[in-house]
SEFIZA-3560 file (N, C-alpha, C; in Angstrom, 3 decimals):
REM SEFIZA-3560
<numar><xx>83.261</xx><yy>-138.613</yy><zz>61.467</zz><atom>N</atom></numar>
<numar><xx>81.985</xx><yy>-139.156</yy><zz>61.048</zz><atom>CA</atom></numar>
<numar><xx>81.268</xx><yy>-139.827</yy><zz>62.220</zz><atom>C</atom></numar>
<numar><xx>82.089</xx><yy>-140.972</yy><zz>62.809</zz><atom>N</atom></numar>
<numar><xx>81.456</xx><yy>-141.281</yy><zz>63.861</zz><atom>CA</atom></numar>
<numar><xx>80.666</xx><yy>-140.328</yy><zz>65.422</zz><atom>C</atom></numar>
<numar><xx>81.825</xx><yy>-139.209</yy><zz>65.468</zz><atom>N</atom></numar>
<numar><xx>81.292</xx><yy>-138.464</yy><zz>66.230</zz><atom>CA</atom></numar>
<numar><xx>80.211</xx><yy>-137.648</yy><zz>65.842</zz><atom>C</atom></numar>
<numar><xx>79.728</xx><yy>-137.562</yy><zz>64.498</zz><atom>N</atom></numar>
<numar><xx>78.932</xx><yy>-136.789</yy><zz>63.922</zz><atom>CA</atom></numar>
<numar><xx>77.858</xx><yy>-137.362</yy><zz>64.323</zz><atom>C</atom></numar>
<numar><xx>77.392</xx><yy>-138.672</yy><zz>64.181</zz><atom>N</atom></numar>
<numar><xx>76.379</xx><yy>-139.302</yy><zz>64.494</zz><atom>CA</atom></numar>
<numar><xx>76.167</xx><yy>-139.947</yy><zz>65.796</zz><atom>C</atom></numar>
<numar><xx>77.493</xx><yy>-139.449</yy><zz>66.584</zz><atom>N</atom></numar>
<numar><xx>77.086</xx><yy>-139.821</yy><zz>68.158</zz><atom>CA</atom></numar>
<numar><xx>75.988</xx><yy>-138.315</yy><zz>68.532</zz><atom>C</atom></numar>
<numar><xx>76.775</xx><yy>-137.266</yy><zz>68.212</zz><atom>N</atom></numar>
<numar><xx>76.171</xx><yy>-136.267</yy><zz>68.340</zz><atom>CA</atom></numar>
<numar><xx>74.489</xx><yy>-135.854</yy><zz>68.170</zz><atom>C</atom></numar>
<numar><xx>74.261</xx><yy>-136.086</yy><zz>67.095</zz><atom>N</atom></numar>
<numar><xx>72.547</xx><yy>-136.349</yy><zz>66.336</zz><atom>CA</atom></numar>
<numar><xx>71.959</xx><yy>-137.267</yy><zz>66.841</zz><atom>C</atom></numar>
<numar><xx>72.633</xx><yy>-138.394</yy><zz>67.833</zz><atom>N</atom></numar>
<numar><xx>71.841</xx><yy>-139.234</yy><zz>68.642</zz><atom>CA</atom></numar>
<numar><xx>71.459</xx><yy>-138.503</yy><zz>69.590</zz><atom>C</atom></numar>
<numar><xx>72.484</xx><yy>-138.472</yy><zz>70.359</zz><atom>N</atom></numar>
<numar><xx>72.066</xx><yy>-137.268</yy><zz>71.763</zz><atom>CA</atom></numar>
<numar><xx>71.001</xx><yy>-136.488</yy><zz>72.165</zz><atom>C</atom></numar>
<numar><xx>70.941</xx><yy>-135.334</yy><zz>70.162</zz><atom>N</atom></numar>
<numar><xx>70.276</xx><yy>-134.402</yy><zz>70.690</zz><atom>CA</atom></numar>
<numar><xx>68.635</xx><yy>-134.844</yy><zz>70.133</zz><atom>C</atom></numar>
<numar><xx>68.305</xx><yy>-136.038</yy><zz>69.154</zz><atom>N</atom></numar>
<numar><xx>67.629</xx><yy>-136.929</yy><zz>68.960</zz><atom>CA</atom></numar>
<numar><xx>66.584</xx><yy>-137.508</yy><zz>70.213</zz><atom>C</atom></numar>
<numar><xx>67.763</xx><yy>-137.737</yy><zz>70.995</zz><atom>N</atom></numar>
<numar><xx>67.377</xx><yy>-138.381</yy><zz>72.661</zz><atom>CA</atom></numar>
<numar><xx>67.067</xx><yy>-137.216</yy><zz>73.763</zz><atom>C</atom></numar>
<numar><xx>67.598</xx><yy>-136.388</yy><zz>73.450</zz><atom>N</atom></numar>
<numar><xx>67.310</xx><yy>-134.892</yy><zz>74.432</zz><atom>CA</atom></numar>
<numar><xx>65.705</xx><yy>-134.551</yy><zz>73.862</zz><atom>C</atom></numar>
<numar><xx>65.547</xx><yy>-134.453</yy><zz>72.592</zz><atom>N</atom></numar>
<numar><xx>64.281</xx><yy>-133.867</yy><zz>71.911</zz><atom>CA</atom></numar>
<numar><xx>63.263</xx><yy>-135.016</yy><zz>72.484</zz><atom>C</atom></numar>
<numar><xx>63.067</xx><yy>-136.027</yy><zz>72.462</zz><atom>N</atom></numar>
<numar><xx>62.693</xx><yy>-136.862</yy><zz>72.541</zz><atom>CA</atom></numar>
<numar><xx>62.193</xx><yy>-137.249</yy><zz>74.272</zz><atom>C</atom></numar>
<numar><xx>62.890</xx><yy>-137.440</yy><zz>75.088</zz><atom>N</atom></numar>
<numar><xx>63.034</xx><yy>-136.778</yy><zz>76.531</zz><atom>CA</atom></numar>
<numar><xx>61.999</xx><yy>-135.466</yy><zz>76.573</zz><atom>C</atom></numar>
<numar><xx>62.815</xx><yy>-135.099</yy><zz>76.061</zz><atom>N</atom></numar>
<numar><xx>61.673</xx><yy>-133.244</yy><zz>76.144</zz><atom>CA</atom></numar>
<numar><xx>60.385</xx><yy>-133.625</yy><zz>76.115</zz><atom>C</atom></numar>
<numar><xx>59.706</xx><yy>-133.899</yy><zz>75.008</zz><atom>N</atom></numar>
<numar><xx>58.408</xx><yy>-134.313</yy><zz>74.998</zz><atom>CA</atom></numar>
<numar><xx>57.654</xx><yy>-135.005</yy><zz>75.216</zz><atom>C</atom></numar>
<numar><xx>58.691</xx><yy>-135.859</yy><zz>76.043</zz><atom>N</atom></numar>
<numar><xx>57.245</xx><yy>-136.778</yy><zz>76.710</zz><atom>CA</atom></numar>
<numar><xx>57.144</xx><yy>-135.845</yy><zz>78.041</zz><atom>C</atom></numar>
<numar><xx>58.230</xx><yy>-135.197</yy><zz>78.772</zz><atom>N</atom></numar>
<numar><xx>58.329</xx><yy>-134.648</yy><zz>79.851</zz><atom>CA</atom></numar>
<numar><xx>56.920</xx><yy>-133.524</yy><zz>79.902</zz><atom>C</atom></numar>
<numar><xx>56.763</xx><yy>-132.738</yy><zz>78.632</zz><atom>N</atom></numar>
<numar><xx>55.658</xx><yy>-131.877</yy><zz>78.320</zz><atom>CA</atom></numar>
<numar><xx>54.549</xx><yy>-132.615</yy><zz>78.170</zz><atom>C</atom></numar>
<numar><xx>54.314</xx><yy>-133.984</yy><zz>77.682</zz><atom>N</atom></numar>
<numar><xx>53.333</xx><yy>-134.023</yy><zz>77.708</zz><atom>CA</atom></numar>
<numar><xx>52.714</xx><yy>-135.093</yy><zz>79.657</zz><atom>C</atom></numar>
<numar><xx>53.644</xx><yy>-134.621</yy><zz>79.893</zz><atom>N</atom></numar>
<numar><xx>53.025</xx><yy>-135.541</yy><zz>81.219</zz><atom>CA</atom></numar>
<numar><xx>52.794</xx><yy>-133.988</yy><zz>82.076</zz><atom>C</atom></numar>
<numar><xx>53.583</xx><yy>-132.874</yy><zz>81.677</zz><atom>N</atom></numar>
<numar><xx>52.761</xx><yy>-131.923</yy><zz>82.793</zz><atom>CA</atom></numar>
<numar><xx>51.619</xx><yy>-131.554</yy><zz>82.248</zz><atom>C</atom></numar>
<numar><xx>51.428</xx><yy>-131.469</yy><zz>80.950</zz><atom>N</atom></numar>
<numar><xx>50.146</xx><yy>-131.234</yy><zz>80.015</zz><atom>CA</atom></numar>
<numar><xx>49.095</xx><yy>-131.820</yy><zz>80.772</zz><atom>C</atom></numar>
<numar><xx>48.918</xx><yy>-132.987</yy><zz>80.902</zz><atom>N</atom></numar>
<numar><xx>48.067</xx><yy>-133.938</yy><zz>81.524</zz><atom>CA</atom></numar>
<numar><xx>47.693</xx><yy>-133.589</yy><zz>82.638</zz><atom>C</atom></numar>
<numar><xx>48.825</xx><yy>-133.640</yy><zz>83.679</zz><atom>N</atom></numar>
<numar><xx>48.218</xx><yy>-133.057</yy><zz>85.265</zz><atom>CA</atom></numar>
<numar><xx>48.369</xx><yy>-131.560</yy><zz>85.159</zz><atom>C</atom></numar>
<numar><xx>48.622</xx><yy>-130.627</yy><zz>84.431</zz><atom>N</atom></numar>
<numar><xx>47.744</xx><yy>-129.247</yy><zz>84.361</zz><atom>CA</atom></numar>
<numar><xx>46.774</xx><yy>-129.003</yy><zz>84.533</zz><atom>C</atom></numar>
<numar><xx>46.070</xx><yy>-130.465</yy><zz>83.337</zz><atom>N</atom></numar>
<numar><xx>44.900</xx><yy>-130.041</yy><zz>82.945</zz><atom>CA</atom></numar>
<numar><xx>43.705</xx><yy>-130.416</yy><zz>83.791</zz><atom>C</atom></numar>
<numar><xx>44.525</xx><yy>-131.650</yy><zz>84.566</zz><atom>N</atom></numar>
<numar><xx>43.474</xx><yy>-132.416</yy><zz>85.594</zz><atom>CA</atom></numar>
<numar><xx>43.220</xx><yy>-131.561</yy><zz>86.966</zz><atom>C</atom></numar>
<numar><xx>44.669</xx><yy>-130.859</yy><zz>87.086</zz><atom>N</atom></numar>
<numar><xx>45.038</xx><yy>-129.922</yy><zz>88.463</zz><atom>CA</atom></numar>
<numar><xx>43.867</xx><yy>-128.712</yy><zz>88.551</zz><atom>C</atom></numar>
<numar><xx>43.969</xx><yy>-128.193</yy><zz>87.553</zz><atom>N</atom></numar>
<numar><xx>42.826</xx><yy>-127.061</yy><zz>87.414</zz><atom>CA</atom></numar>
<numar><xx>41.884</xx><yy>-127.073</yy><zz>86.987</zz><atom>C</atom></numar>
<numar><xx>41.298</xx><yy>-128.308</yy><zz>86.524</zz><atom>N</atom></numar>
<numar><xx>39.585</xx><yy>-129.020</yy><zz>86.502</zz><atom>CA</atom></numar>
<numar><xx>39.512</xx><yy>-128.895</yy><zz>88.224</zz><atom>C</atom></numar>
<numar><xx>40.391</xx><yy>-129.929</yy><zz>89.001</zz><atom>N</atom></numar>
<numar><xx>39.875</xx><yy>-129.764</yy><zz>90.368</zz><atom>CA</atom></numar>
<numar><xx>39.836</xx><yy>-128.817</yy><zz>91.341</zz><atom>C</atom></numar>
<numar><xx>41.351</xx><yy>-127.838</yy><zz>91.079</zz><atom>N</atom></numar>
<numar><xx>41.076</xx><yy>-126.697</yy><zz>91.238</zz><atom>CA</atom></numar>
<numar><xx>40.128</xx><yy>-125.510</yy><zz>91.651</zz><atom>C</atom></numar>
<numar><xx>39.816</xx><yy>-125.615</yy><zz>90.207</zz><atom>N</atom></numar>
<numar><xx>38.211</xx><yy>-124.429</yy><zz>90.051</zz><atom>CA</atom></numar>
<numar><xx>36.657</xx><yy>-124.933</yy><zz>90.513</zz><atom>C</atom></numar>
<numar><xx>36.750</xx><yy>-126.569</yy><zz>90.505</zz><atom>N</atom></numar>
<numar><xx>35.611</xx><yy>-127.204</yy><zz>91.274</zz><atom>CA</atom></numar>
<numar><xx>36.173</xx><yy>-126.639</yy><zz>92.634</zz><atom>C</atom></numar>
<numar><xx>37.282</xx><yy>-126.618</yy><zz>93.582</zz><atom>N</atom></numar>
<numar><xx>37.202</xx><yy>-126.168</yy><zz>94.938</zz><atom>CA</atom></numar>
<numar><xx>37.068</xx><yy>-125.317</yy><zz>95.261</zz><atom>C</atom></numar>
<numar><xx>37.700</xx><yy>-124.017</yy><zz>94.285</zz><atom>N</atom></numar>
<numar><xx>36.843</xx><yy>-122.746</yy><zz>93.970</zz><atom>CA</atom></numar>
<numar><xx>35.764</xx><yy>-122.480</yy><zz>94.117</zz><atom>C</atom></numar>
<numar><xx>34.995</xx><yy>-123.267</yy><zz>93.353</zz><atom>N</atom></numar>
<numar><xx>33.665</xx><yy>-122.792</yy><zz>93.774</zz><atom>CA</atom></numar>
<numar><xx>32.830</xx><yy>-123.228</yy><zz>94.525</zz><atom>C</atom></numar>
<numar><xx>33.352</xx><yy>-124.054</yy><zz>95.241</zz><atom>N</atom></numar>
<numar><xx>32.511</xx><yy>-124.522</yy><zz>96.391</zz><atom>CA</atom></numar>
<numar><xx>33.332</xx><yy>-124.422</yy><zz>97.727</zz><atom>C</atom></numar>
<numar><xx>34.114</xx><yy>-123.249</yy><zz>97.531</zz><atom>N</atom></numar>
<numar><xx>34.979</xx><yy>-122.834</yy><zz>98.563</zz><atom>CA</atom></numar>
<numar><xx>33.863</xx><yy>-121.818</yy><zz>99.738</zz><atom>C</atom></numar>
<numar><xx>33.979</xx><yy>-121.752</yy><zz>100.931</zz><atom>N</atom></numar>
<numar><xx>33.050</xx><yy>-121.196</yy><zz>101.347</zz><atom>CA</atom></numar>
<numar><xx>34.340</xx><yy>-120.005</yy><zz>102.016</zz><atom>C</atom></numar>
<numar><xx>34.494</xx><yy>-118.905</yy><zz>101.896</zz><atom>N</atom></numar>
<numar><xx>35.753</xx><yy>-117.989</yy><zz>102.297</zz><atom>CA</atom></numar>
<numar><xx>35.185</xx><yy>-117.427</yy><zz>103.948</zz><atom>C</atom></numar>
<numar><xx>35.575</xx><yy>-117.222</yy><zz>104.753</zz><atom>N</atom></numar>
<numar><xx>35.766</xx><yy>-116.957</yy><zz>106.080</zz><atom>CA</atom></numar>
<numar><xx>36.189</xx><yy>-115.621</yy><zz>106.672</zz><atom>C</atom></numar>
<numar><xx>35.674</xx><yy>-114.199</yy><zz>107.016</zz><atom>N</atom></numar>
<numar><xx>36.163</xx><yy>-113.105</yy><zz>107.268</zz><atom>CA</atom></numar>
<numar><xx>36.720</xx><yy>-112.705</yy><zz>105.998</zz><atom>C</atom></numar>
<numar><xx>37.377</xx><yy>-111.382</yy><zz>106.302</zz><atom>N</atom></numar>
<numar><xx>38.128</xx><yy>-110.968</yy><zz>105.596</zz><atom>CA</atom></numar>
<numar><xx>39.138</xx><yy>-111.804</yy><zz>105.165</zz><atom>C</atom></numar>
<numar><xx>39.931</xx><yy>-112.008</yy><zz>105.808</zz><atom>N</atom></numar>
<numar><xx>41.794</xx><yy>-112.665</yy><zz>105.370</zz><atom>CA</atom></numar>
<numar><xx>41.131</xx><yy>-113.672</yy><zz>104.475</zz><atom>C</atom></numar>
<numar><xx>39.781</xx><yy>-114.908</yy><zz>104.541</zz><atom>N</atom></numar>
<numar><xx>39.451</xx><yy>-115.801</yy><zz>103.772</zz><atom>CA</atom></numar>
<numar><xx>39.329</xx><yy>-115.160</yy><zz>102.389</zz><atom>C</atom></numar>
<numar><xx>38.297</xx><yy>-114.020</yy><zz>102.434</zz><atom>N</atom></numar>
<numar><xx>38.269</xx><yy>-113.207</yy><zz>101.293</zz><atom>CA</atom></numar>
<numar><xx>39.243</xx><yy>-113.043</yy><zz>100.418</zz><atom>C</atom></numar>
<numar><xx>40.562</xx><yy>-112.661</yy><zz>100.978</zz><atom>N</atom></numar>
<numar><xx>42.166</xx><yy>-111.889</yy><zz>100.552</zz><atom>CA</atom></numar>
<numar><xx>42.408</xx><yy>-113.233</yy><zz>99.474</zz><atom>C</atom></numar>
<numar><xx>42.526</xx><yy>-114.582</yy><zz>100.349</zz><atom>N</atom></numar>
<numar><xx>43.021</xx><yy>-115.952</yy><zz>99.905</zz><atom>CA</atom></numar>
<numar><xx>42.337</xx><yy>-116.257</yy><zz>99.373</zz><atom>C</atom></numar>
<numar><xx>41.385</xx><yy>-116.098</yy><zz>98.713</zz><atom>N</atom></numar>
<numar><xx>39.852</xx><yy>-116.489</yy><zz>98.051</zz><atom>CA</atom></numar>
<numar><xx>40.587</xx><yy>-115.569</yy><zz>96.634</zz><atom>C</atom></numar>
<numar><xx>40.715</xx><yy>-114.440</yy><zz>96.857</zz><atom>N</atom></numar>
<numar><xx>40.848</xx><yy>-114.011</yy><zz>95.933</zz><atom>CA</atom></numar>
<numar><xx>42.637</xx><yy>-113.933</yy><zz>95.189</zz><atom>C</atom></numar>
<numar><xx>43.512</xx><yy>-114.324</yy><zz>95.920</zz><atom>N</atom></numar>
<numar><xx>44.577</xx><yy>-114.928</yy><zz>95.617</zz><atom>CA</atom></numar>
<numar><xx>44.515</xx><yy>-115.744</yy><zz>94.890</zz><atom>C</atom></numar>
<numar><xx>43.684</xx><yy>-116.910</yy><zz>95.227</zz><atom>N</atom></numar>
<numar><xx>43.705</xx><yy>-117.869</yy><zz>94.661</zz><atom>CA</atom></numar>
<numar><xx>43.076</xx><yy>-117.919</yy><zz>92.905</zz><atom>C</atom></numar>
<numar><xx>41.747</xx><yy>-117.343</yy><zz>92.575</zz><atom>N</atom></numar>
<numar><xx>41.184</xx><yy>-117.012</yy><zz>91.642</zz><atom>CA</atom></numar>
<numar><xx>42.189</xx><yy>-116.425</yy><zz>90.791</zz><atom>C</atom></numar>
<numar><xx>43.129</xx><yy>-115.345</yy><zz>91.453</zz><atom>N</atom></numar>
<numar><xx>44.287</xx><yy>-114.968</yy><zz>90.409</zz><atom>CA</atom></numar>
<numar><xx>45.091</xx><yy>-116.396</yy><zz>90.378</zz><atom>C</atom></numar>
<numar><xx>45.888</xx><yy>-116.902</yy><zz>90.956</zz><atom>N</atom></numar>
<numar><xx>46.237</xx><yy>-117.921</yy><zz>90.569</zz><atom>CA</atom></numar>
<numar><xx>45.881</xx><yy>-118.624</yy><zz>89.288</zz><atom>C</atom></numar>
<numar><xx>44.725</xx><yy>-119.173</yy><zz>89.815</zz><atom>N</atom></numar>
<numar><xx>44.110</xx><yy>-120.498</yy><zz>88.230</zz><atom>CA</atom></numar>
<numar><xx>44.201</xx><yy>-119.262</yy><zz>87.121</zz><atom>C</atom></numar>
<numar><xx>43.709</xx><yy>-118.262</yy><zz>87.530</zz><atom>N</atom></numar>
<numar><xx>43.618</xx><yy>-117.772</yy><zz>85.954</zz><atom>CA</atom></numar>
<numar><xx>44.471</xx><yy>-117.277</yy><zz>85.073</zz><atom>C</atom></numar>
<numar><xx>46.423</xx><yy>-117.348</yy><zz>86.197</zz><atom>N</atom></numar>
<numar><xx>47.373</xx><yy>-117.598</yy><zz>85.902</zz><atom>CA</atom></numar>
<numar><xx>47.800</xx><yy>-119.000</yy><zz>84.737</zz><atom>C</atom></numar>
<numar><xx>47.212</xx><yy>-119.506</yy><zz>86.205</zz><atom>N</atom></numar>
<numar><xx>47.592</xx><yy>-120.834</yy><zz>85.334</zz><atom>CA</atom></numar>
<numar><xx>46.756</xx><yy>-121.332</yy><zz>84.465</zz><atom>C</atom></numar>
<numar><xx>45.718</xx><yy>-120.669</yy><zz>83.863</zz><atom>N</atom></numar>
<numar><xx>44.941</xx><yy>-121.286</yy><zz>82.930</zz><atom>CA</atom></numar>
<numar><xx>45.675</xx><yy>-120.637</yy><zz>81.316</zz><atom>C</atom></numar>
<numar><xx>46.411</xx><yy>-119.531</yy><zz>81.532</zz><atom>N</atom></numar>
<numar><xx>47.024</xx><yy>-118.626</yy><zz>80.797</zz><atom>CA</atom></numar>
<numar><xx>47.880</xx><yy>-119.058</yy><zz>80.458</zz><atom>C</atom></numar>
<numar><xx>48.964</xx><yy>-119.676</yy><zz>81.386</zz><atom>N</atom></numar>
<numar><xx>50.261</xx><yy>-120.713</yy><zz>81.049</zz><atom>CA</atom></numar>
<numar><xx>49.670</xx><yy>-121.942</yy><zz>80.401</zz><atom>C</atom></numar>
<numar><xx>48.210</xx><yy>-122.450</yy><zz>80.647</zz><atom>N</atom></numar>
<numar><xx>48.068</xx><yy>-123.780</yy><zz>79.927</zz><atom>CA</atom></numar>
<numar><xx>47.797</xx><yy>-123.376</yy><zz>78.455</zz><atom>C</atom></numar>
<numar><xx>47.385</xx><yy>-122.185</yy><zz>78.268</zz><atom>N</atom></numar>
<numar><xx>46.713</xx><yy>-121.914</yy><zz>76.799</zz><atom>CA</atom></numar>
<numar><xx>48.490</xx><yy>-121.423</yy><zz>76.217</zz><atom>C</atom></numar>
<numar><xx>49.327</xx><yy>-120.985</yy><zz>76.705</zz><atom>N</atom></numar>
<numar><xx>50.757</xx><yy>-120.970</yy><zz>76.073</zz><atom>CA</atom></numar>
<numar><xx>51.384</xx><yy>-121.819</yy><zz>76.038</zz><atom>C</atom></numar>
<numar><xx>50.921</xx><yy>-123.010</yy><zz>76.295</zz><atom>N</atom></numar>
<numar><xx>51.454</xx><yy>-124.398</yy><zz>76.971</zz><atom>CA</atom></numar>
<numar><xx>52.665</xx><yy>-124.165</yy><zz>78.125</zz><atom>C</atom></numar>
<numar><xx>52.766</xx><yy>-123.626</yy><zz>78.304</zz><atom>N</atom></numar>
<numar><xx>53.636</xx><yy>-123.561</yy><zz>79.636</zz><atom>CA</atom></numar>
<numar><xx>53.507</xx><yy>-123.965</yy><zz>80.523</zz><atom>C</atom></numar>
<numar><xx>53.470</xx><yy>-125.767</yy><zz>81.007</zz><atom>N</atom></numar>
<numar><xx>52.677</xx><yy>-126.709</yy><zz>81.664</zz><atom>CA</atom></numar>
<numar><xx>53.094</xx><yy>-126.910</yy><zz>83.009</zz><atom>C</atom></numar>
<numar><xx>54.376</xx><yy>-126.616</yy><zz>83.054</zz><atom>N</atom></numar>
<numar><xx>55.694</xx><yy>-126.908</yy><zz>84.643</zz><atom>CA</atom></numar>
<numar><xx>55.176</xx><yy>-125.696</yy><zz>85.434</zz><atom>C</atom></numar>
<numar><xx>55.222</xx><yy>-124.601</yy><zz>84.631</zz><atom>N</atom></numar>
<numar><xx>54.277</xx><yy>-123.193</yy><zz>85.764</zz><atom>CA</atom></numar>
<numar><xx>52.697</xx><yy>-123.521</yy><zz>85.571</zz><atom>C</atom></numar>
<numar><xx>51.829</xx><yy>-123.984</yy><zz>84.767</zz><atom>N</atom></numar>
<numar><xx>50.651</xx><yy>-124.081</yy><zz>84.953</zz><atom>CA</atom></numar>
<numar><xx>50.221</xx><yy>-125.111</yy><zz>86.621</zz><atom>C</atom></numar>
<numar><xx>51.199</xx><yy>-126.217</yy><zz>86.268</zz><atom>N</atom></numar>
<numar><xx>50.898</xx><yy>-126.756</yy><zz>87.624</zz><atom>CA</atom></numar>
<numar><xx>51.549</xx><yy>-126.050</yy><zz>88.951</zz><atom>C</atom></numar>
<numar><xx>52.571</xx><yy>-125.494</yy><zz>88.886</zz><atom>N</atom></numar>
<numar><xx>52.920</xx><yy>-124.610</yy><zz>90.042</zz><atom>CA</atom></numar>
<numar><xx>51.993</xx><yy>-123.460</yy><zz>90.448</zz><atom>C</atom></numar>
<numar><xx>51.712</xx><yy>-122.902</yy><zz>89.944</zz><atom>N</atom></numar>
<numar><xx>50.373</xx><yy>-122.304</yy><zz>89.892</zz><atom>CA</atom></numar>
<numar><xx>49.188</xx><yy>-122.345</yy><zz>90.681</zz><atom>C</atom></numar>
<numar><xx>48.740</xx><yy>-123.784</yy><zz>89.768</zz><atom>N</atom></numar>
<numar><xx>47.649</xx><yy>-124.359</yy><zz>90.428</zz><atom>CA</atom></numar>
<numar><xx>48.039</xx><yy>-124.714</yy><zz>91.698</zz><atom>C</atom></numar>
<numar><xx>48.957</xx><yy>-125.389</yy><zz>92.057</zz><atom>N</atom></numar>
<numar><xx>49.349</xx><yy>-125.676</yy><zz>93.760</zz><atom>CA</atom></numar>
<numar><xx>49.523</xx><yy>-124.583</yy><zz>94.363</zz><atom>C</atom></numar>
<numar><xx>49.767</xx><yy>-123.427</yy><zz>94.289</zz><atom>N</atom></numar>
<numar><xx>49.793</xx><yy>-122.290</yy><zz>94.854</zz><atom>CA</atom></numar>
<numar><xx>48.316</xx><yy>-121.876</yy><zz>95.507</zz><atom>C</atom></numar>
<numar><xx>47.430</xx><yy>-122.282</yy><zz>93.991</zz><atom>N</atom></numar>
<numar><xx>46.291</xx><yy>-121.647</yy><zz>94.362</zz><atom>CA</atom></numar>
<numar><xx>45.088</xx><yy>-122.422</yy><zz>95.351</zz><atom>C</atom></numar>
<numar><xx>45.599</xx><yy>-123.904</yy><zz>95.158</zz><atom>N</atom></numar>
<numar><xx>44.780</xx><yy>-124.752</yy><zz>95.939</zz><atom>CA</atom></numar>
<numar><xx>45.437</xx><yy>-124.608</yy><zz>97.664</zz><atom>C</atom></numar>
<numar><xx>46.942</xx><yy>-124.113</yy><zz>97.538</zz><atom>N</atom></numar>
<numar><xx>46.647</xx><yy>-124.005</yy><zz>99.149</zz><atom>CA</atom></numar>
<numar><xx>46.228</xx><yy>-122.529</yy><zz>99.476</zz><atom>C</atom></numar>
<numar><xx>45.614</xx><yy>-121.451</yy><zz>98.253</zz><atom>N</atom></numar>
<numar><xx>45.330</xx><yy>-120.570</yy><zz>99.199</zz><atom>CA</atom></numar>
<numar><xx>43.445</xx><yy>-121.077</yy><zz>99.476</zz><atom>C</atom></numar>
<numar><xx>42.998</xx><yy>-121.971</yy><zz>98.433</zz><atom>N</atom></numar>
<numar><xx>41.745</xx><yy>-122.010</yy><zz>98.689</zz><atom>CA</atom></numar>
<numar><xx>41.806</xx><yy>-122.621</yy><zz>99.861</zz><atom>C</atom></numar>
<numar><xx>42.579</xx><yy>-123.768</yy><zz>100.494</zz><atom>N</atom></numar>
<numar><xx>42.052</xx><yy>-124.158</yy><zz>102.298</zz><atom>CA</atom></numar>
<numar><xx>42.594</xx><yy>-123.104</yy><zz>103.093</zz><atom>C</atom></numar>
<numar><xx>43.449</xx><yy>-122.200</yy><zz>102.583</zz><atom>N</atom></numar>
<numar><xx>43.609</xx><yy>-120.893</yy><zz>103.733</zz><atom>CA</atom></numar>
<numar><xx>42.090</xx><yy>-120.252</yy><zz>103.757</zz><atom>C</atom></numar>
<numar><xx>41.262</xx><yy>-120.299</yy><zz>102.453</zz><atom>N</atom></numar>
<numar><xx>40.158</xx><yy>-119.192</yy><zz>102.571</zz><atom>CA</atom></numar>
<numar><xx>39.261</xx><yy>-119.777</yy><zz>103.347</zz><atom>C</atom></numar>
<numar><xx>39.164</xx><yy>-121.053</yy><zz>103.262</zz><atom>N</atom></numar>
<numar><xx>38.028</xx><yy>-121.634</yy><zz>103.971</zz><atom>CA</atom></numar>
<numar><xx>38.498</xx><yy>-121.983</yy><zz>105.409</zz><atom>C</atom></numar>
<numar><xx>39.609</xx><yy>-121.384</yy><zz>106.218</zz><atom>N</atom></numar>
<numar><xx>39.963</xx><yy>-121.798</yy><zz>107.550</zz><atom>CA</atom></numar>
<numar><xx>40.139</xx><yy>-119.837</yy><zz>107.618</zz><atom>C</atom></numar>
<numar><xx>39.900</xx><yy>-119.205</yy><zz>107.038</zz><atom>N</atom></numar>
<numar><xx>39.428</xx><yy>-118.215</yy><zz>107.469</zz><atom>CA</atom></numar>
<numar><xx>41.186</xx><yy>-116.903</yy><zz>107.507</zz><atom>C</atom></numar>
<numar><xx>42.117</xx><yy>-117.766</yy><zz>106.755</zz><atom>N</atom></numar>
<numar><xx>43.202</xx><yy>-117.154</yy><zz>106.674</zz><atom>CA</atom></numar>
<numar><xx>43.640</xx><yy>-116.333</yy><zz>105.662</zz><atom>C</atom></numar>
//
């Protein structure tokens, strides 16, 4: 008995854990790719290769805008960091 209810604590405390963890990437997802797509578009791209990373990047967010609408918040922000360093590659012309 006792172990019964050590048990249901645990996974009580695991569930519990879980969701605040989701809702804190929820949050900077959502803030990551507001700023994101503002640098997007006021990205100015450089030659070709800027172009390439310009357009890397655009796939990116719209990756990660895809993971935010599945809530899939831990890749939505990986994502977005992917895509914000290709936007200063586009604008240094890489």
């Amino acid at each position: 008995m006792r172990n019964s209810r050590f048990f249901v604590m645990v996974i009580l405390f695991i569930f519990i854990a879980g969701c605040a963890a989701k809702k804190n990437f929820r949050v900077t997802c959502a803030s990551e790719l507001d700023v994101a797509w503002k640098e997007l578009d006021i990205a100015k791209a450089k030659g070709f290769s800027g172009t390439v990373s310009y357009t890397k990047a655009a796939g990116l967010l719209s990756l990660a805008k895809s993971m935010q609408t599945v809530e899939n918040f831990d890749n939505c922000v990986r994502h977005v960091k992917d895509a914000r360093y290709y936007i200063k590659q586009s604008r240094l012309g890489r």
